[in-house]
N, C-alpha and C positions, 0 to 999 in steps of 0.2 A: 349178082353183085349186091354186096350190103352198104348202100347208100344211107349213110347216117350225118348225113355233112347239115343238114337242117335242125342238128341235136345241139344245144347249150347246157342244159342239167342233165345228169347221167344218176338215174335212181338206183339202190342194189341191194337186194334182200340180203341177209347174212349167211344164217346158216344153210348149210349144200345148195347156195350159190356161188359165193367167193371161196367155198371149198366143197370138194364133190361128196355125194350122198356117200361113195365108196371107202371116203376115209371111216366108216364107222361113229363116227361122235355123235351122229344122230339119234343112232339108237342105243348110246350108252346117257343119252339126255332124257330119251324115253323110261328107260329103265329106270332112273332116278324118280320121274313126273311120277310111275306106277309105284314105285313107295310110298311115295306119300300119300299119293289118294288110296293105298289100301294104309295106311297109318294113319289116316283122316277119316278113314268112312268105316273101316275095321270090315271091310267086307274081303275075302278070300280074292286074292290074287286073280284069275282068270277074271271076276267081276269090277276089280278095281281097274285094271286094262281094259273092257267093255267099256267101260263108264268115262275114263279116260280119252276114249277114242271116239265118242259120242258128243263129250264136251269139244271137241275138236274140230268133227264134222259140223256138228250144230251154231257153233259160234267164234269158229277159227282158229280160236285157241283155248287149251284146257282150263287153262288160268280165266278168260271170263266164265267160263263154264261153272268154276270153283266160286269165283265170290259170287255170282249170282244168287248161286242155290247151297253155298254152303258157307258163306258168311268170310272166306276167306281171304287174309289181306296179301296183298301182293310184296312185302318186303319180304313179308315169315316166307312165302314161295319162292321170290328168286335165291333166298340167304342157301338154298339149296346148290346152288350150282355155282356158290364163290369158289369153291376148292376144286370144283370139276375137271380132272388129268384134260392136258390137250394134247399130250404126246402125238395122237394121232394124226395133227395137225403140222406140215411141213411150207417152210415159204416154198413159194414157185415163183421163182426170177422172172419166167417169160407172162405170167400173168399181172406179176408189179408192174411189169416194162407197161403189159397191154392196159392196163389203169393208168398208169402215169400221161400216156399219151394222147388222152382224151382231152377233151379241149374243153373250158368251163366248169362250171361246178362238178362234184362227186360228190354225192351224199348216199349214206344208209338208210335205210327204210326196214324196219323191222319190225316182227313183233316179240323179239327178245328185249330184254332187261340193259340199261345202261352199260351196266357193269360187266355181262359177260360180254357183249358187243365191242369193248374198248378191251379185253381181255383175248378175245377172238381176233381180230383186227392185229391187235400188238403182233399174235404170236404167228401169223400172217408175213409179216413184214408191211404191214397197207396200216399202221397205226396216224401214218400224217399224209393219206393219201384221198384221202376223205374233207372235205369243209365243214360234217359234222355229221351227227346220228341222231335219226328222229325213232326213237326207241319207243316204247310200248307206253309208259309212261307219258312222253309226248305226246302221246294221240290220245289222253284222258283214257288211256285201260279201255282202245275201241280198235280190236286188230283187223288186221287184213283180213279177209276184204270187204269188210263193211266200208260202206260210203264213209262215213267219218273219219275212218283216218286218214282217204285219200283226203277231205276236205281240209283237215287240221294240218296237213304235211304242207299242200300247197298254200295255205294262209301263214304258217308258221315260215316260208323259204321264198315267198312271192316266186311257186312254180310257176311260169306259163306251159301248159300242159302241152300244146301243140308242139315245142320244141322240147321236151321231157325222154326220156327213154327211161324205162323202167326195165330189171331184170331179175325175174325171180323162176323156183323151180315150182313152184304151184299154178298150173295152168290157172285156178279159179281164183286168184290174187291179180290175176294179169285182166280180168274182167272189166274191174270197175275202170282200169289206168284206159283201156283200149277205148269206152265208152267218153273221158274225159276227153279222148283226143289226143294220147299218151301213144308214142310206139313203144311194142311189147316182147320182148325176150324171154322165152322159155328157157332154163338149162339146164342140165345134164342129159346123162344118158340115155331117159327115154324121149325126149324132147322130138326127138323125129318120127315119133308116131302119131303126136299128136294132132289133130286134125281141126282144132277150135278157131274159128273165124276170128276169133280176136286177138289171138297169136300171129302176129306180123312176120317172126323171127325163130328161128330152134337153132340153139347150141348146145348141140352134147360137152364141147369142151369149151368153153368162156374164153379163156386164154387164145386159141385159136379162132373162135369169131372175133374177138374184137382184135385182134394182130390184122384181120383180115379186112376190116371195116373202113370203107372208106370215112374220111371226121375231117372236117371243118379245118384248115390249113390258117395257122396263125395270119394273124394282118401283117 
């Protein structure tokens, strides 16, 4: 049984979580990220993808990786993906329904950009389903899962962690929420393999965990 009845805030990473790894947009966003860092660093394509995916691993998102060590500002990087097709992107009725029904806050939690977040969101159908996006910017340009942005989210939204639910597809983003005391949702597809003690929860499909989840019965 998925007992969630002790949840008031409902956290939710964006991208392939509120839509699956499988729609592809993931990695038509990677592909764009590996232009530019071979357009930034002029280094051949298979090394701009290395370097890429090391900023990543290293420090959660490519984007710190970039202004760290390459002076890069964060508007010139997001202005990359204002026009980025979503075609691939479809509402899903049964997963608004399973958002809508939660009880308390909804908030995003990301380490994408304003702009594609509320661009994502829209083309969702989850554009007013949310109380707000604490985007990458919010967390002073300090992404998942460094302690800092879980600090900055829960001071900027007065989380109480203990009744939080966080849901993201990066097992090591669910780390620091499990440690504050934060129950923890894996999702997608491989989510049931994984075996991390600090994963509470695995939803291959989102829409059907949370259809399934028992939540807090209005007063």
């Amino acid at each position: 049984m998925i007992d969630l009845t002790h949840i008031d805030t409902w956290l939710f990473d964006l991208d392939n979580t509120l839509y699956p790894l499988e729609t592809g947009l993931a990695a038509d966003i990677s592909e764009r990220i590996t232009d530019y860092v071979e357009r930034l660093t002029g280094l051949p394509r298979p090394e701009a993808s290395a370097l890429q995916r090391t900023y990543l691993d290293e420090h959660g998102l490519t984007l710190r990786g970039l202004m760290l060590h390459h002076g890069v500002h964060p508007d010139e990087y997001h202005a990359m993906f204002d026009d980025l097709p979503l075609d691939a992107l479809a509402r899903d009725e049964a997963l608004i329904a399973a958002v809508r029904r939660l009880p308390g806050r909804r908030l995003v939690f990301t380490n994408a950009d304003d702009g594609h977040a509320r661009r994502v969101l829209m083309r969702l159908g989850l554009g007013d389903a949310f109380e707000g996006v604490f985007h990458i910017a919010s967390a002073d340009f300090a992404p998942k899962p460094h302690p800092d942005a879980f600090d900055r989210l829960i001071a900027a939204h007065a989380v109480a962690a203990r009744t939080a639910c966080f849901f993201d597809d990066r097992a090591m983003n669910l780390a620091p929420a499990a440690g504050l005391g934060m129950t923890t949702v894996l999702v997608g597809l491989g989510a049931e393999a994984n075996a991390d003690p600090f994963v509470h929860y695995r939803a291959p499909r989102l829409s059907d965990f949370l259809a399934a989840a028992r939540v807090k019965e209005p007063a």
